[in-house]
N, C-alpha and C positions, 0 to 999 in steps of 0.2 A: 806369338810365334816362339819367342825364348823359353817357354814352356814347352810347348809343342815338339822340340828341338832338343829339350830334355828328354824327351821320352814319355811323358805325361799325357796319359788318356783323357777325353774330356772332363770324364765325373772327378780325376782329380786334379783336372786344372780348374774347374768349378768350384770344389771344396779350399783348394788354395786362393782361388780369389774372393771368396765368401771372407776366410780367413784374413784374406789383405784390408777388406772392407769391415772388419770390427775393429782393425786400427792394433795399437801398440801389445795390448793385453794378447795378441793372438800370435804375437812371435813364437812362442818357444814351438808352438804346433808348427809353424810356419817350417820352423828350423829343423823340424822331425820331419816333416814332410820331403824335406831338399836332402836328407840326410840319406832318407830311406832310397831315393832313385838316385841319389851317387854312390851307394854302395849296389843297386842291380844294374847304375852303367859301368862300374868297374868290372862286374864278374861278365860284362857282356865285352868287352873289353880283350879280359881276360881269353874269353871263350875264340871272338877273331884272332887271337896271336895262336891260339892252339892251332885253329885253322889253315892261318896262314905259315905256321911251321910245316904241317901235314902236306901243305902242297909246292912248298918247298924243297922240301924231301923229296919229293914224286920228282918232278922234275931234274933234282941232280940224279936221280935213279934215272930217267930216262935219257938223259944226257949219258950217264954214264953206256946205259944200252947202246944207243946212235954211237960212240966212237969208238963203242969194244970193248970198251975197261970192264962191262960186268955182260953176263950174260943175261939177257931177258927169262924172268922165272915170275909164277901166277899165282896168287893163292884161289883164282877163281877158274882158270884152266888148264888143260895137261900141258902145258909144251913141248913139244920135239923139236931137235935140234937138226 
């Protein structure tokens, strides 16, 4: 499951338990292995705070709309006021 949980698809949580099962000789692989999916969960990471900046933003935008402070404008339709 702690694999799983990593983000690790079967064939390479297979490859990593292959690797656990030759024993000592098969760390450094091992360690390349843990290396490479903590650097694509960081940029995944990365990528939800972008996310969650974006709809952050929207919402004080529409907050700001609902109490007047801004006026509501579209870059996907005309508005009239």
């Amino acid at each position: 499951m702690c694999l799983k949980n990593c983000g690790m698809s079967i064939k390479e949580m297979k490859e990593y338990l292959e690797l656990c099962l030759g024993g000592v000789s098969t760390i450094d692989r091992r360690r390349e292995i843990l290396e490479i999916k903590r650097k694509e969960l960081q940029n995944r990471i990365e990528e939800l705070n972008t996310a969650i900046s974006y709809i952050d933003e929207k919402q004080r935008f529409y907050d700001d709309v609902q109490s007047g402070r801004k006026a509501y404008c579209s870059n996907l339709i005309s508005v009239d006021n």
